[in-house]
C-alpha positions in Angstrom: 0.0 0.0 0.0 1.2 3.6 -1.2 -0.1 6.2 2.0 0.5 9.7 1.5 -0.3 13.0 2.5 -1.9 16.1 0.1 -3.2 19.7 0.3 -6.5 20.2 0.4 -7.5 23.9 0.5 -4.9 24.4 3.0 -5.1 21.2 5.0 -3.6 17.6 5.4 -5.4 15.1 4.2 -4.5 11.1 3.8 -4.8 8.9 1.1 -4.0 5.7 -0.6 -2.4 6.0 -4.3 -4.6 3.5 -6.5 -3.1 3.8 -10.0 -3.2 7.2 -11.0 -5.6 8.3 -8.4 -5.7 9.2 -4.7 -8.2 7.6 -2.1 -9.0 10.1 0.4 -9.0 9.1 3.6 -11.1 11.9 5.0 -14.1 9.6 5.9 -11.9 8.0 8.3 -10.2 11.0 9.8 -12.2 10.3 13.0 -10.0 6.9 13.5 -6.9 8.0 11.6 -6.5 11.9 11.9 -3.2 11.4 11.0 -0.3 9.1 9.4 1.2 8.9 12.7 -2.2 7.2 13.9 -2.1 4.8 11.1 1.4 3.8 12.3 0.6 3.2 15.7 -2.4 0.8 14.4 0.1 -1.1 12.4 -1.6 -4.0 10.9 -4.9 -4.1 12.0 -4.8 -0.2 11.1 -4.0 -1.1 7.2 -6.3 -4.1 7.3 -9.0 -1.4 7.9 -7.8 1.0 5.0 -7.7 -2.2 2.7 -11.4 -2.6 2.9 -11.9 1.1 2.9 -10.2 1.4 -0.3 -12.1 -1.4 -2.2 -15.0 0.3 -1.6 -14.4 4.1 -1.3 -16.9 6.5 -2.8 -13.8 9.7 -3.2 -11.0 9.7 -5.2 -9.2 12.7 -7.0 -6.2 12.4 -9.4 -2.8 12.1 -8.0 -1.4 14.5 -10.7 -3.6 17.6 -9.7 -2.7 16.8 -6.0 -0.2 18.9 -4.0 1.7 16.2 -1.5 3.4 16.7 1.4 5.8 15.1 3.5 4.5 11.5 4.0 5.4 11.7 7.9 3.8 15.2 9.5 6.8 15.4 12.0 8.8 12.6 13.0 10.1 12.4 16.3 13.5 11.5 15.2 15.2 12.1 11.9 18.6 9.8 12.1 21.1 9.0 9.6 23.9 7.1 8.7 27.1 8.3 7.4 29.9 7.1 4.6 27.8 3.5 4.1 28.3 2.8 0.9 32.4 2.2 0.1 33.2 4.3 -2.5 31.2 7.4 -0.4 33.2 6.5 2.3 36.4 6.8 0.1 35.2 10.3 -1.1 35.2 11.5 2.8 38.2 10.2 3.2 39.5 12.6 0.5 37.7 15.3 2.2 39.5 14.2 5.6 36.4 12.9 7.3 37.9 10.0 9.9 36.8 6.5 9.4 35.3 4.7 12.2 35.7 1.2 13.3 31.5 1.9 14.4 28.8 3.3 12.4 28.7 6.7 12.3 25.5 8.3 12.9 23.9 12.3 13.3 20.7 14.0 13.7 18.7 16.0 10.9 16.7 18.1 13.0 12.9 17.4 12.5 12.2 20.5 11.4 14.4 20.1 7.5 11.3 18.0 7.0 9.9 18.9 3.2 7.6 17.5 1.0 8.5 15.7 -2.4 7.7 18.4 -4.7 8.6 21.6 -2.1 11.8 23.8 -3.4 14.9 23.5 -1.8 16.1 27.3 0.2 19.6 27.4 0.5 19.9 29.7 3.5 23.2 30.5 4.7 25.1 28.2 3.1 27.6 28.2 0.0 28.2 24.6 -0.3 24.8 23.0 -0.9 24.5 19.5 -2.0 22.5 16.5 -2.6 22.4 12.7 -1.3 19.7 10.2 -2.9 18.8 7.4 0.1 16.3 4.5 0.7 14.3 6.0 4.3 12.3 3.9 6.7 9.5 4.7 9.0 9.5 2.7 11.9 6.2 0.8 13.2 6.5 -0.7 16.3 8.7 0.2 19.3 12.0 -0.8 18.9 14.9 -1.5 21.7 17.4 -3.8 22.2 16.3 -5.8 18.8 18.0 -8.2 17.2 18.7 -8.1 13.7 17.2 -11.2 12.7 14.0 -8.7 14.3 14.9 -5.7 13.1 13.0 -5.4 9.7 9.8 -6.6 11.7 9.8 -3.1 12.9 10.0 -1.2 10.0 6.4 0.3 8.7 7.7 1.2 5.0 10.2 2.9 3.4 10.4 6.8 1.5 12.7 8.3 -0.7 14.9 10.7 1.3 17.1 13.6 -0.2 19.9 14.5 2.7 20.1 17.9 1.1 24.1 19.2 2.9 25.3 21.9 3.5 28.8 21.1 3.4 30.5 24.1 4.9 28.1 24.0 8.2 28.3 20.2 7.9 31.9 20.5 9.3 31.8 23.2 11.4 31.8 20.6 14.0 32.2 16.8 14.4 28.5 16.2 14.9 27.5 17.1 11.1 23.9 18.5 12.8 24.2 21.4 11.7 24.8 21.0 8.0 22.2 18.1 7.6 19.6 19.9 9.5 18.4 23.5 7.3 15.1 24.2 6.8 13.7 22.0 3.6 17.1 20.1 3.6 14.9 16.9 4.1 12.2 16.1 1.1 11.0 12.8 1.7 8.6 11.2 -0.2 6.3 11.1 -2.4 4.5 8.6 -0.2 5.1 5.5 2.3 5.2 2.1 0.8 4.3 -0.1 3.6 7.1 -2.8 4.5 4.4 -5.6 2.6 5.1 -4.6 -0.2 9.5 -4.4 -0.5 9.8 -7.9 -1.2 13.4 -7.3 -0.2 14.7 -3.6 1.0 18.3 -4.9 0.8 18.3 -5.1 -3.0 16.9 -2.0 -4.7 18.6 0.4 -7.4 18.5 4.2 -6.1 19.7 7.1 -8.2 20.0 11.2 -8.2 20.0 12.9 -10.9 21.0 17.0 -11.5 19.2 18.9 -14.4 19.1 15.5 -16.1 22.7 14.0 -15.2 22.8 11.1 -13.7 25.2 12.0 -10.4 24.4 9.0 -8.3 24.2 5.5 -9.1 24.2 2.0 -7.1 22.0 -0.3 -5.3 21.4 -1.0 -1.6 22.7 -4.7 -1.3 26.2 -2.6 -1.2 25.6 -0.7 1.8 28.8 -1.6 4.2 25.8 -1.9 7.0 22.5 -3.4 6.3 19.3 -2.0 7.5 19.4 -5.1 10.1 22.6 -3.9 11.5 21.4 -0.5 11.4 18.0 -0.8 13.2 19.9 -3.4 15.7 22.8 -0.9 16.3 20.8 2.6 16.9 18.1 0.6 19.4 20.9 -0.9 21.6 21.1 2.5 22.8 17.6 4.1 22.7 14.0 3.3 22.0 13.1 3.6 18.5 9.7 5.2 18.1 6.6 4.7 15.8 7.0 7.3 12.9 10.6 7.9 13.6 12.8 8.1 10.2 16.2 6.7 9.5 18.0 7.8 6.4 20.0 4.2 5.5 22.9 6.1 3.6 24.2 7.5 0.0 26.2 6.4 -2.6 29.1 7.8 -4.3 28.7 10.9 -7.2 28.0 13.7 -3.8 28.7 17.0 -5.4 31.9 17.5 -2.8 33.5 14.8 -3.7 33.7 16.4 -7.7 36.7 17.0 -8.9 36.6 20.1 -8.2 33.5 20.1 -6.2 29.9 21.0 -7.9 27.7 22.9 -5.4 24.0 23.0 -6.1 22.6 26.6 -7.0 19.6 28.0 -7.9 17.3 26.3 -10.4 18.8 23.4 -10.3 16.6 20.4 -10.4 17.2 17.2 -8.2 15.9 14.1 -8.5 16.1 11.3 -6.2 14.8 7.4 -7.5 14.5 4.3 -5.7 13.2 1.6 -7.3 9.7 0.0 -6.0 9.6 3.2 -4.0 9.3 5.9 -6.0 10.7 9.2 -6.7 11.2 13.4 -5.6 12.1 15.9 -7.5 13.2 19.6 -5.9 13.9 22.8 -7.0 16.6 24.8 -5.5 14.8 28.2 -4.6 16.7 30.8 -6.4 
């Protein structure tokens, strides 16, 4: 199932993507207010919107719709650094240390953007882009295994981690350049975790203006979503609606020779296969 959220008038509405169509969920907004409460319902919550769907009296075309952010606000926004090896050999040219451990930061909640919303540089100088496979977790999560792990993942987004490189090493946490206002499109909807036969094999891609800067597929990722889910809920509770950003490939404008910053117009699109795809303008 494809959930997502859209504009209606001025406010947040649900709905289920059937074909080239969009379900509203408004008759239901009573029970499921928002996508948070469908995530905390888990599966009896999409058993319910199932046979909603099959018989719903309202849809509206998905084109004509103006979607937002899949999640309204998650309570954490973590993601994983240098996880695919030939990223990790472009920090190392930047003099980023490697670490024995994962290596993990905070994008503050509030970078959260829709699919389609414009990118605003702000302060920085050094803006860049980074196409990766997201999860939203479902059920609570702590001290998991990782044979357990992917049973508490709800479904997966497209994420850009839109960096600004100059703030992004102004100190060691990288918070500050991960975390800018609209530096975190996610989208353009949640496919629930039914429906990835297999997150750990799926082709993502960004492109710039048309060229392909990114390229690879997520059974390369140095640490697996297992490891990943495992690793962050040895050491705190992992929430319903949380987000975790599972890591780019190579092709980052910094690591150009010399580096290619993003400026305004540009056009970025981020692809993952059997997920979907966002596309953001950088505000001039």
């Amino acid at each position: 199932m494809k959930l997502l959220r859209y504009d209606d008038a001025g406010t947040p509405k649900l709905g289920v993507v059937q074909d080239d169509r969009i379900v509203s969920l408004a008759p239901l907004a009573d029970r499921y207010p928002t996508m948070r409460s469908i995530i905390e319902g888990g599966d009896a919550a999409l058993a319910q919107l199932r046979d909603f769907v099959a018989t719903a009296p309202y849809s509206l075309p998905l084109a004509s719709a103006r979607l937002l952010a899949p999640v309204e606000r998650p309570g954490k926004y973590l993601a994983i650094g240098m996880n695919y090896a030939k990223h990790l050999e472009e920090a190392d040219k930047l003099g980023v240390a490697r670490s024995k451990h994962q290596v993990w930061f905070n994008k503050q909640t509030t970078c959260v953007a829709g699919p389609y919303d414009p990118i605003e540089p702000g302060a920085t100088e050094k803006l860049d882009y980074e196409v990766e496979l997201a999860l939203v977790i479902g059920k609570p999560a702590k001290n998991v295994s990782q044979d357990e792990a992917l049973d508490h993942v709800f479904g997966y987004v497209v994420a850009n981690d839109v960096s600004a490189r100059d703030f992004q090493f102004h100190s060691a946490t990288f918070t500050m350049g991960k975390s800018f206002d609209t530096h975190g499109p996610i989208g353009p909807w949640i496919v629930t975790a039914d429906e990835v036969a297999n997150p750990q094999n799926l082709d993502l891609r960004c492109f710039v203006n048309g060229e392909l800067r990114q390229s690879n597929n997520t059974a390369t990722m140095i640490h697996p979503i297992r490891a990943q889910i495992a690793y962050l809920a040895s050491a705190f509770t992992l929430e319903p609606g949380d987000l975790i950003a599972t890591g780019t490939p190579e092709g980052v404008g910094v690591g150009m020779e010399p580096p290619v910053f993003l400026k305004a117009g540009d056009v970025v699109r981020c692809e993952v296969d059997g997920i979907g795809a966002i596309e953001n303008t950088v505000a001039g």
